[in-house]
PyMOL Python script that loads the backbone (N, CA, C, O; Angstrom):
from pymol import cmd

cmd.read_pdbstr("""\
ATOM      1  N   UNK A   1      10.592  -1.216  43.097  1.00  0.00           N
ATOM      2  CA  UNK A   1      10.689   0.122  42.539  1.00  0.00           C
ATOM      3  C   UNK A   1      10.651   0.124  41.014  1.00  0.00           C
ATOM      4  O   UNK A   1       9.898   0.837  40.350  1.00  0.00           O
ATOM      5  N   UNK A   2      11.256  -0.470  40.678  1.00  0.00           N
ATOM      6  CA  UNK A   2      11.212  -0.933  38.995  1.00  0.00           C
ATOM      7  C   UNK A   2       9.809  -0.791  38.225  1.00  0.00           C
ATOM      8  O   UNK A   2       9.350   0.009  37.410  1.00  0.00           O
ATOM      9  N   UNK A   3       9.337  -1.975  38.888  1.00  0.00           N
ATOM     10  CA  UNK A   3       7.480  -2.034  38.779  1.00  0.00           C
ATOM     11  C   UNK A   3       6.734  -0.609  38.558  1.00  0.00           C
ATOM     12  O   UNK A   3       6.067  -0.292  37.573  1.00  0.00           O
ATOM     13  N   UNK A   4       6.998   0.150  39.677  1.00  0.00           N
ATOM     14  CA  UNK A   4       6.417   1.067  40.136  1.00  0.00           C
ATOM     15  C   UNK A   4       7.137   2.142  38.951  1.00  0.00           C
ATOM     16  O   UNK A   4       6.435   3.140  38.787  1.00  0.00           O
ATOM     17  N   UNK A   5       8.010   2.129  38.363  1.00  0.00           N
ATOM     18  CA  UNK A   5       8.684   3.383  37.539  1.00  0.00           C
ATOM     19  C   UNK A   5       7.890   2.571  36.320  1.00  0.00           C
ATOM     20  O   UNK A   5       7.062   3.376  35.893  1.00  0.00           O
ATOM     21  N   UNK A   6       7.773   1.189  35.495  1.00  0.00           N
ATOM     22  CA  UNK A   6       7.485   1.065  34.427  1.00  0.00           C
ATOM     23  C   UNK A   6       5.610   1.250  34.154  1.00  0.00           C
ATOM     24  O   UNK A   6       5.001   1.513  33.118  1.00  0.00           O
ATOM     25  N   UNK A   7       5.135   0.999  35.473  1.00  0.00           N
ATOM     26  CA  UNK A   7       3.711   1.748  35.421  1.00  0.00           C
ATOM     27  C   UNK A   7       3.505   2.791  35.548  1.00  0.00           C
ATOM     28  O   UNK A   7       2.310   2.923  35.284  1.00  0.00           O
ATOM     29  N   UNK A   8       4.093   4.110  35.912  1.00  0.00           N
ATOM     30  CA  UNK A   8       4.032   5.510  35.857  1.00  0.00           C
ATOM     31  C   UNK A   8       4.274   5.824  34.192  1.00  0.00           C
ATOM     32  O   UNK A   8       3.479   6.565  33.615  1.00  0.00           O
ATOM     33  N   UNK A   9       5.458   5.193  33.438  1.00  0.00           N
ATOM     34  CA  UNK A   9       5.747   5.402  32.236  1.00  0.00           C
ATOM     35  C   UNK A   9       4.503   4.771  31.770  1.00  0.00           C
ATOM     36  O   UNK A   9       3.843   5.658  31.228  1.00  0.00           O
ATOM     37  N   UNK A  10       3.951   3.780  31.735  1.00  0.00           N
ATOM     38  CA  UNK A  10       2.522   3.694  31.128  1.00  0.00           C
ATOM     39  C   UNK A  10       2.072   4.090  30.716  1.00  0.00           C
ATOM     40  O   UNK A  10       1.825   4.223  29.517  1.00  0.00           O
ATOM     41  N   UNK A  11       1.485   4.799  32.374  1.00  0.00           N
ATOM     42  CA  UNK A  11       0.046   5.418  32.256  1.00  0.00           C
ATOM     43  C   UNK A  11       0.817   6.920  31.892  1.00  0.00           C
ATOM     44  O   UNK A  11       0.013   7.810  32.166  1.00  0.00           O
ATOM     45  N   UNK A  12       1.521   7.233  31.606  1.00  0.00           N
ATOM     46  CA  UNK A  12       1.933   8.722  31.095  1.00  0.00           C
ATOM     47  C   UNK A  12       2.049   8.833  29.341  1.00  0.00           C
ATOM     48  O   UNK A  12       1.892   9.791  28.585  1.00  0.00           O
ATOM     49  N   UNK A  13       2.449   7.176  29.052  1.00  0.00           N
ATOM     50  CA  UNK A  13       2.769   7.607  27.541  1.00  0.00           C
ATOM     51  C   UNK A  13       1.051   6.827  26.730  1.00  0.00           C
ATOM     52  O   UNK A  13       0.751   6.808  25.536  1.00  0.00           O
ATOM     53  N   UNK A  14       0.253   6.289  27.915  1.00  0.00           N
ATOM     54  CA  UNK A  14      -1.011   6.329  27.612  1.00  0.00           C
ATOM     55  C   UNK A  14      -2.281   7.481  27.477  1.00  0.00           C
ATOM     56  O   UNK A  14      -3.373   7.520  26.910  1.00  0.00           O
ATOM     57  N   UNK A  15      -1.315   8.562  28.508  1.00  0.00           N
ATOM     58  CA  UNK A  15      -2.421   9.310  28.519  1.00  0.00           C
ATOM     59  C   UNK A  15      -2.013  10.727  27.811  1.00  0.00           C
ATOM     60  O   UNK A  15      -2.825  11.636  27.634  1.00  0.00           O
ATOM     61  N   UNK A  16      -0.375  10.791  27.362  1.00  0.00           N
ATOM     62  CA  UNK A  16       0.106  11.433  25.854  1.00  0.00           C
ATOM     63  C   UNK A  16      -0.511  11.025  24.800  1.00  0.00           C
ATOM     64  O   UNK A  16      -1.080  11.859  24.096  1.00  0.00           O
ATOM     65  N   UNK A  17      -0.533   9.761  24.488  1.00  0.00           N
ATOM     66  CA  UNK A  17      -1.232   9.617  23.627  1.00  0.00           C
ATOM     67  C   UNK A  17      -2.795   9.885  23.192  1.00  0.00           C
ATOM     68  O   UNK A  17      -3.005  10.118  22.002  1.00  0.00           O
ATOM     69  N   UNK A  18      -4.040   9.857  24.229  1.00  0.00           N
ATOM     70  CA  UNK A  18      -4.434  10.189  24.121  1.00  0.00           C
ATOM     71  C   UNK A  18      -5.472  11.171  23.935  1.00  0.00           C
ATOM     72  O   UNK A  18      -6.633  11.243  23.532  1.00  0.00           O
ATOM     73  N   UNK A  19      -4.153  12.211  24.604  1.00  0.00           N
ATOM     74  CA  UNK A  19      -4.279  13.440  24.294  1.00  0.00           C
ATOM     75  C   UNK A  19      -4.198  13.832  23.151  1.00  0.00           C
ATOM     76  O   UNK A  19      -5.121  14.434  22.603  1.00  0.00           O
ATOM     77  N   UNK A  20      -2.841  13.506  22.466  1.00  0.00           N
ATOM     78  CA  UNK A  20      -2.553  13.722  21.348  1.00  0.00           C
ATOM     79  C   UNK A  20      -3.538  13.249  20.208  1.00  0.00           C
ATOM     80  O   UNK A  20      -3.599  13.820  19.119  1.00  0.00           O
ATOM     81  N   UNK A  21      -4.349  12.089  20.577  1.00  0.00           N
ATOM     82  CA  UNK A  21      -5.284  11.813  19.538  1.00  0.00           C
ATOM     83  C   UNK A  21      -6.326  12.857  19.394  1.00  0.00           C
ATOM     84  O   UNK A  21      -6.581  13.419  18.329  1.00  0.00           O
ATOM     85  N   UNK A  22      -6.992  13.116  20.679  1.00  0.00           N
ATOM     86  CA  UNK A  22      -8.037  14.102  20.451  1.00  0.00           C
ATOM     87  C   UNK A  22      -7.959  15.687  20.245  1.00  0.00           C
ATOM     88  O   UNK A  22      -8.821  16.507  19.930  1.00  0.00           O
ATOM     89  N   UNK A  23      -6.795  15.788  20.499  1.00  0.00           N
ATOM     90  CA  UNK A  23      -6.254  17.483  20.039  1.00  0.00           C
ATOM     91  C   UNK A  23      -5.845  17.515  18.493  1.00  0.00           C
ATOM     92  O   UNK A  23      -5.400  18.563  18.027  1.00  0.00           O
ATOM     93  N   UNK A  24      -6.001  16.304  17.640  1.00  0.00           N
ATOM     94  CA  UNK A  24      -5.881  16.194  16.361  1.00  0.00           C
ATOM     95  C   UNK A  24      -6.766  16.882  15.614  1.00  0.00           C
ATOM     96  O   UNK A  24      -7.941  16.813  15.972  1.00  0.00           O
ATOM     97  N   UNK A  25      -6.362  17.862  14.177  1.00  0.00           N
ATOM     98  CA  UNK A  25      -7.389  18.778  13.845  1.00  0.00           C
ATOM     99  C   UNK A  25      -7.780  17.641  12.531  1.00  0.00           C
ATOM    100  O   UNK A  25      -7.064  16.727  12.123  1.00  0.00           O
ATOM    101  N   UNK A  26      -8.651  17.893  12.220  1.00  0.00           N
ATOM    102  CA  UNK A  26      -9.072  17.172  11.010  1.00  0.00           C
ATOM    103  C   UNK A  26      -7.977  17.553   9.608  1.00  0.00           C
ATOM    104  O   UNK A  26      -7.378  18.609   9.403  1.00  0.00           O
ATOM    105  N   UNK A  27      -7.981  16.520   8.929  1.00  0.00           N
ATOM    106  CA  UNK A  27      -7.095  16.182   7.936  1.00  0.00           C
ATOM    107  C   UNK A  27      -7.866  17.551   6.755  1.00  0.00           C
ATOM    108  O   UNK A  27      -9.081  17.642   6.579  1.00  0.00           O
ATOM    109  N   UNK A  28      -6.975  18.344   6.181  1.00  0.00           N
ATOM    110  CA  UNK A  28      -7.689  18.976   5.056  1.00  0.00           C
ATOM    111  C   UNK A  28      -6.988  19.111   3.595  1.00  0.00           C
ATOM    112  O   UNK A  28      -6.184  20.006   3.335  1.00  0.00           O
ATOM    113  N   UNK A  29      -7.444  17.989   2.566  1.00  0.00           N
ATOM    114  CA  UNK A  29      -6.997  18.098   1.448  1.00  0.00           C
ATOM    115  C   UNK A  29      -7.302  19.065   0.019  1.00  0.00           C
ATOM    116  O   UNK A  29      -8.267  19.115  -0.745  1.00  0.00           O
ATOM    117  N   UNK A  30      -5.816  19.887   0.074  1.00  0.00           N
ATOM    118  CA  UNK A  30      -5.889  21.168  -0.602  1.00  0.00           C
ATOM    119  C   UNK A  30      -6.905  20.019  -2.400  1.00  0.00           C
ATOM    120  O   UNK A  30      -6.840  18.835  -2.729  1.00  0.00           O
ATOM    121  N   UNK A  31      -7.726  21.329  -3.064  1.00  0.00           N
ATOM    122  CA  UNK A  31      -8.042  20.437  -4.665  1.00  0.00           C
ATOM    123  C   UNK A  31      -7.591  20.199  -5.571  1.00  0.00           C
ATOM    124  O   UNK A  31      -7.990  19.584  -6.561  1.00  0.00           O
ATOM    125  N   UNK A  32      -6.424  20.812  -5.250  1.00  0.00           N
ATOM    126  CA  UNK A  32      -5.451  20.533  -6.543  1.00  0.00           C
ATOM    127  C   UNK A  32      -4.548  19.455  -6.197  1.00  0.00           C
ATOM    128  O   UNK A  32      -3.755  19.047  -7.046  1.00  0.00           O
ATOM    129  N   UNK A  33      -4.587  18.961  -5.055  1.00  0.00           N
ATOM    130  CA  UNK A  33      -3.669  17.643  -4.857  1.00  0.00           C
ATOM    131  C   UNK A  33      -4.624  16.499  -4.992  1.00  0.00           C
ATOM    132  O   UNK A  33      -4.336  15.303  -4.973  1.00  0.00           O
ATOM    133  N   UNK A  34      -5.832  17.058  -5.135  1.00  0.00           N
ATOM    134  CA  UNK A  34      -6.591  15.780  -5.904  1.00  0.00           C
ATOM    135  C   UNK A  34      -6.401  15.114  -7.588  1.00  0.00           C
ATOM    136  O   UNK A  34      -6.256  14.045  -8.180  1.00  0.00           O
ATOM    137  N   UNK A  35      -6.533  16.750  -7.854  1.00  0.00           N
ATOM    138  CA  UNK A  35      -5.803  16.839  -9.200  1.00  0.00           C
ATOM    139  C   UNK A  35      -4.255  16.648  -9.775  1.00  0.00           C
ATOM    140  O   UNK A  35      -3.751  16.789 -10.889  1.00  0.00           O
ATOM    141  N   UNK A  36      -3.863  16.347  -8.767  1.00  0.00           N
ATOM    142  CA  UNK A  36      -2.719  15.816  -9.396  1.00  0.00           C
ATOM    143  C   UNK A  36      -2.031  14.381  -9.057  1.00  0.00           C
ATOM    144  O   UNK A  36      -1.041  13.870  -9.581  1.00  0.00           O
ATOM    145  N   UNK A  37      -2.999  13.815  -7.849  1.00  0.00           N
ATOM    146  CA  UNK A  37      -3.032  12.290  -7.665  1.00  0.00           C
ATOM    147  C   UNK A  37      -3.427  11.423  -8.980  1.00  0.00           C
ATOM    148  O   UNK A  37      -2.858  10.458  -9.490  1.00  0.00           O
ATOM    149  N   UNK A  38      -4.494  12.049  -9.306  1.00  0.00           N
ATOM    150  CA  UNK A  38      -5.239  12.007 -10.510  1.00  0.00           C
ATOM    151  C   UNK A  38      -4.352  11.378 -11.371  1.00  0.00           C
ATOM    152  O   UNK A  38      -4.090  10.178 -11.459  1.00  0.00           O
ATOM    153  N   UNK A  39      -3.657  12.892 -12.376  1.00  0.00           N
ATOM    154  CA  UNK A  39      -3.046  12.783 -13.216  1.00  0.00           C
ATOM    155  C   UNK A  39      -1.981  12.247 -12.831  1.00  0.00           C
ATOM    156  O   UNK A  39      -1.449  11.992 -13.911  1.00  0.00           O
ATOM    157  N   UNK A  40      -1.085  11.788 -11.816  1.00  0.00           N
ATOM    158  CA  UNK A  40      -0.255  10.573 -11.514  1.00  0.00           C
ATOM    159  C   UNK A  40      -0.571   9.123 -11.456  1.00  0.00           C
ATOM    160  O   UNK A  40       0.261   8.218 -11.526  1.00  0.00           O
ATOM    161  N   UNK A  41      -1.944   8.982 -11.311  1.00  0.00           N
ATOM    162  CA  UNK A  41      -2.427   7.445 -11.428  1.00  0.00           C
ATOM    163  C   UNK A  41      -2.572   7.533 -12.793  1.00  0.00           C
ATOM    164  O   UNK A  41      -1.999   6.654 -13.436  1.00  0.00           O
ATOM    165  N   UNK A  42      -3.267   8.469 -13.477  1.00  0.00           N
ATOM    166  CA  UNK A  42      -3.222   8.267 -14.656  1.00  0.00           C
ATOM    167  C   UNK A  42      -2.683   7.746 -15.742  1.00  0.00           C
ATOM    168  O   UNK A  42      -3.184   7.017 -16.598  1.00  0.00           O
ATOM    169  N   UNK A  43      -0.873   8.485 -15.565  1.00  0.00           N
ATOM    170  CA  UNK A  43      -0.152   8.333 -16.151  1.00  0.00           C
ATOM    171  C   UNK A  43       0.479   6.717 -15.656  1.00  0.00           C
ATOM    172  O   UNK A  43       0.862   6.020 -16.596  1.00  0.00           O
ATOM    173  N   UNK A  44       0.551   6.344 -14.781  1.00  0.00           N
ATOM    174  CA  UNK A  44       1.061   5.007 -13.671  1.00  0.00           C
ATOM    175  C   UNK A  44       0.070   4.037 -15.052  1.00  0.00           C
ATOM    176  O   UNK A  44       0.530   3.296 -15.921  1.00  0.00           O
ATOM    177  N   UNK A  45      -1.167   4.366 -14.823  1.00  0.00           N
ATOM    178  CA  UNK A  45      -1.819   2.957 -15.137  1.00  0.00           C
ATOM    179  C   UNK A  45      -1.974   3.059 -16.630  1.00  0.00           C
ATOM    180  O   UNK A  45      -2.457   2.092 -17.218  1.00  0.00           O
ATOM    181  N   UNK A  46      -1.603   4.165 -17.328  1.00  0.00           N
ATOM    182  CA  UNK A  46      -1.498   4.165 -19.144  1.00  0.00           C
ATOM    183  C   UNK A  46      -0.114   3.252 -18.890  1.00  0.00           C
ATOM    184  O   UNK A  46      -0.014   2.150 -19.429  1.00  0.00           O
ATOM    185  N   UNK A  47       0.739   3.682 -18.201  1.00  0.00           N
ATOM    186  CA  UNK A  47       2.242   3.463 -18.724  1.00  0.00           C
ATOM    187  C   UNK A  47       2.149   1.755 -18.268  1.00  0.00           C
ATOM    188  O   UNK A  47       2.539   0.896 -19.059  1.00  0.00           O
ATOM    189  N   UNK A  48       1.586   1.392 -16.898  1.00  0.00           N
ATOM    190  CA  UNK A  48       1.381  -0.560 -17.013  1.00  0.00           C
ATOM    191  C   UNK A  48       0.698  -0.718 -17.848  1.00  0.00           C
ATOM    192  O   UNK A  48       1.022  -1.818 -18.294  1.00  0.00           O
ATOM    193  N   UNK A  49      -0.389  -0.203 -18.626  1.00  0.00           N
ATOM    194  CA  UNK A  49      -1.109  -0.635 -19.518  1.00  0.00           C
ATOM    195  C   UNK A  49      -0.084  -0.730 -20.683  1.00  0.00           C
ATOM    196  O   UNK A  49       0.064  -1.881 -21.095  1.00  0.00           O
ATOM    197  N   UNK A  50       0.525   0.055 -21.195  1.00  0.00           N
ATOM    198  CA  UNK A  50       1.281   0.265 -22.297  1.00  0.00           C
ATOM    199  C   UNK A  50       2.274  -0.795 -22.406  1.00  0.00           C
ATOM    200  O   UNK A  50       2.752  -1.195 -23.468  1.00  0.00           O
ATOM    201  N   UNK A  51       2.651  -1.376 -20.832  1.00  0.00           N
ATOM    202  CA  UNK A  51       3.613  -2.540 -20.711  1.00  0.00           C
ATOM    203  C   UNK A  51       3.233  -3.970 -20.859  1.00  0.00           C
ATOM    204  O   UNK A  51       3.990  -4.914 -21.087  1.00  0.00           O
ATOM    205  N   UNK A  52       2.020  -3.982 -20.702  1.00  0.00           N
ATOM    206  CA  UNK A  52       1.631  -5.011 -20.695  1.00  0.00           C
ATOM    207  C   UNK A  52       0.980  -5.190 -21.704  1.00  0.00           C
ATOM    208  O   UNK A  52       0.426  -6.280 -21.560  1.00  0.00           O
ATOM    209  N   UNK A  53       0.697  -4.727 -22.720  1.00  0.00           N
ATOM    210  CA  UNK A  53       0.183  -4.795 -24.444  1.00  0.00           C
ATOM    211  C   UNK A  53       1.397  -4.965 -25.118  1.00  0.00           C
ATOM    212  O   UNK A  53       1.482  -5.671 -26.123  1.00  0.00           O
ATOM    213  N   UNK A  54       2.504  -4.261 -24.545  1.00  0.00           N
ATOM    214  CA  UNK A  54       3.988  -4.284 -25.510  1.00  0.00           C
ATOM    215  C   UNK A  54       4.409  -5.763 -25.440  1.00  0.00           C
ATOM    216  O   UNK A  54       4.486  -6.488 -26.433  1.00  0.00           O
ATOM    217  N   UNK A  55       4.602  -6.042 -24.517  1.00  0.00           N
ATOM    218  CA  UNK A  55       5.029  -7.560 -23.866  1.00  0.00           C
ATOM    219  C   UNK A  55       4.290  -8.515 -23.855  1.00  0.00           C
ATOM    220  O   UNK A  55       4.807  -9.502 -23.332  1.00  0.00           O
ATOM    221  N   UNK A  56       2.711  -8.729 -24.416  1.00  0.00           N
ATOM    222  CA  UNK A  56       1.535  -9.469 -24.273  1.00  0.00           C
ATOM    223  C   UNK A  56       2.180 -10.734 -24.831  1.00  0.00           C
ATOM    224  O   UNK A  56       2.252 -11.768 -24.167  1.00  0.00           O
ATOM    225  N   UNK A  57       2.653 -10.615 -26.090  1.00  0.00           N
ATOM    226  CA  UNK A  57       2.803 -12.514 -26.261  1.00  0.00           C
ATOM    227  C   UNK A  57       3.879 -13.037 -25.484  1.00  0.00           C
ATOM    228  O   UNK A  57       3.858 -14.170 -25.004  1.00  0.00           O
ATOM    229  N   UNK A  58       5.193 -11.910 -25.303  1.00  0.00           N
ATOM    230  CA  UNK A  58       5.839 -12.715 -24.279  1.00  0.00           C
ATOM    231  C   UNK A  58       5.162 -13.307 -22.832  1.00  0.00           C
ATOM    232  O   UNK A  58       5.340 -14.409 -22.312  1.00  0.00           O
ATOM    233  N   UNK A  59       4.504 -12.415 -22.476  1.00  0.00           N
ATOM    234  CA  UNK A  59       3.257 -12.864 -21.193  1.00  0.00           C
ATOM    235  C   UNK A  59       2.171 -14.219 -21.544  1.00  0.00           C
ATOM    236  O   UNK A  59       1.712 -14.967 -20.680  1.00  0.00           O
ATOM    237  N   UNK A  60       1.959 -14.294 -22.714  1.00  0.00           N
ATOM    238  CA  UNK A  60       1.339 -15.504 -23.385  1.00  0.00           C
ATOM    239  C   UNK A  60       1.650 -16.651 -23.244  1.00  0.00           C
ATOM    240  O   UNK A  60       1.136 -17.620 -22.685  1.00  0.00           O
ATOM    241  N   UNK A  61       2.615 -16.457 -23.845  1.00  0.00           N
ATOM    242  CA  UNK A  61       3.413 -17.966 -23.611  1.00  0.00           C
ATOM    243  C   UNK A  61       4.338 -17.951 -22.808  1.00  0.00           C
ATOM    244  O   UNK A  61       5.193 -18.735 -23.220  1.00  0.00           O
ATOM    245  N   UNK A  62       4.740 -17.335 -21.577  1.00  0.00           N
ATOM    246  CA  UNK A  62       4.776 -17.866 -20.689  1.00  0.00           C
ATOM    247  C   UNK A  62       4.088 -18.331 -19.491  1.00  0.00           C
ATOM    248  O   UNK A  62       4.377 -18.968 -18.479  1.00  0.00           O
ATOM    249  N   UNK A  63       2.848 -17.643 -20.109  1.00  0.00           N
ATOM    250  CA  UNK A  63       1.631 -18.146 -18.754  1.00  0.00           C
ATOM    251  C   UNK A  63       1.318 -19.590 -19.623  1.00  0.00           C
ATOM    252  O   UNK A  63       1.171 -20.535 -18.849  1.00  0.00           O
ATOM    253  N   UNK A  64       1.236 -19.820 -20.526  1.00  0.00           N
ATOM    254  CA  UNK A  64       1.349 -21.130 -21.786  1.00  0.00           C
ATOM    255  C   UNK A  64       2.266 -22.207 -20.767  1.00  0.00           C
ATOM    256  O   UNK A  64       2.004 -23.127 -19.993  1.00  0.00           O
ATOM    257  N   UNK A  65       3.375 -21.570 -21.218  1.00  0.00           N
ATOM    258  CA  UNK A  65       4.369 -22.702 -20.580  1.00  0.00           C
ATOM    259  C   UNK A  65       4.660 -23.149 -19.367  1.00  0.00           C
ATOM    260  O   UNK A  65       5.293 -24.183 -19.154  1.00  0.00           O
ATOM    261  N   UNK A  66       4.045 -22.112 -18.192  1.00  0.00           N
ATOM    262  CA  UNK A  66       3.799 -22.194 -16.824  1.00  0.00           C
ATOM    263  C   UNK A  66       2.401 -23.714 -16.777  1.00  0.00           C
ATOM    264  O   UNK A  66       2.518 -24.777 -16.167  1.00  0.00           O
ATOM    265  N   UNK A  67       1.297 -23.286 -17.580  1.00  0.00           N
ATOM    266  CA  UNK A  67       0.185 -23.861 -17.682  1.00  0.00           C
ATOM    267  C   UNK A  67       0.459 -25.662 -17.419  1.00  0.00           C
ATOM    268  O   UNK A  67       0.146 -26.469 -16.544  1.00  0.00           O
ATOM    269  N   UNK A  68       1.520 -25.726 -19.239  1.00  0.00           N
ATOM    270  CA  UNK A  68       1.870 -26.733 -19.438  1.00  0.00           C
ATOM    271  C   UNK A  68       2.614 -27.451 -18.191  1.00  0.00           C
ATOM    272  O   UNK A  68       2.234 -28.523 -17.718  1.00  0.00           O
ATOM    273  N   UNK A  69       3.852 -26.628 -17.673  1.00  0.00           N
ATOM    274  CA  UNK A  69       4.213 -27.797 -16.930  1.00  0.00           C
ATOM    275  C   UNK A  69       3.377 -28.193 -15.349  1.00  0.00           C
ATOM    276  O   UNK A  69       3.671 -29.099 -14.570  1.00  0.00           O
ATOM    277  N   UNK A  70       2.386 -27.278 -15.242  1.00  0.00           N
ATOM    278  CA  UNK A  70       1.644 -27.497 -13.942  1.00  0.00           C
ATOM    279  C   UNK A  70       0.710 -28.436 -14.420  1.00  0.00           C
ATOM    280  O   UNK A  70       0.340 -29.283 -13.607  1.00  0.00           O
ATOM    281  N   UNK A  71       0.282 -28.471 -15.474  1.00  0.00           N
ATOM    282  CA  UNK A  71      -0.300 -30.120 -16.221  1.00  0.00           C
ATOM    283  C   UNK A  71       0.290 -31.167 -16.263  1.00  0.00           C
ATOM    284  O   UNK A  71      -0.561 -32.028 -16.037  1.00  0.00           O
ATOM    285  N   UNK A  72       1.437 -31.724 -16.447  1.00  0.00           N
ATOM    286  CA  UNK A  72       2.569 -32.489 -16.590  1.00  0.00           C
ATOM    287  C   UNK A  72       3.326 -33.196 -15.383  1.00  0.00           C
ATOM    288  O   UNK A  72       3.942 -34.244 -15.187  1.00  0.00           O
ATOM    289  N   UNK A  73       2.898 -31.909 -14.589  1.00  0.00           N
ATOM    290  CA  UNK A  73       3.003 -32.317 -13.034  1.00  0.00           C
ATOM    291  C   UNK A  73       2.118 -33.267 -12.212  1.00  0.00           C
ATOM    292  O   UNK A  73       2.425 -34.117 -11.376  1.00  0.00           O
ATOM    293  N   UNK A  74       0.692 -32.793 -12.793  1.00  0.00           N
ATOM    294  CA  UNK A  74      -0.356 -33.520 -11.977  1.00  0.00           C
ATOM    295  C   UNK A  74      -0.548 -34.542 -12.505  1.00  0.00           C
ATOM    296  O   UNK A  74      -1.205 -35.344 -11.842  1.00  0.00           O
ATOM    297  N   UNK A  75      -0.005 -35.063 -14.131  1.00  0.00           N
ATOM    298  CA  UNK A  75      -0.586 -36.584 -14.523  1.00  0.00           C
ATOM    299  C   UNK A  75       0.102 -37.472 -13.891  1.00  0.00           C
ATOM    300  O   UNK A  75      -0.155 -38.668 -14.031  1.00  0.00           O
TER     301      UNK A  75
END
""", "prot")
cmd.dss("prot")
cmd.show_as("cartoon", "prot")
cmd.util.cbc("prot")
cmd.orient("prot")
């Protein structure tokens, strides 16, 4: 009986589902939420940009000193 109850749940939450897939309406993105993905990446990738010019020589030499000891390692 077990058997028989966990294959009814199956084929029921198989065939919910794909119901539910095809009664799906198509996705519709309003244009101003384009416009404002936009101007959120925008601002995202000025502001890493801005971080990573501020901090550049500290990033220097430590990709430097990373360099060095992965050299030091292999002789």
């Amino acid at each position: 009986m077990p058997r028989f109850v966990f294959a009814v749940t199956i084929c029921i939450s198989l065939w919910g589902g794909a119901t539910a897939v095809s009664a799906a309406t198509p996705a519709y993105v309003d244009p101003t939420t384009g416009g404002i993905l936009f101007q959120a990446l925008a601002v995202a990738f000025t502001f890493l940009s801005g971080i990573i010019y501020f901090f550049s020589s500290q990033i220097k030499r430590g990709v430097a000193r990373l360099w060095r000891l992965w050299r030091e390692r292999g002789e």
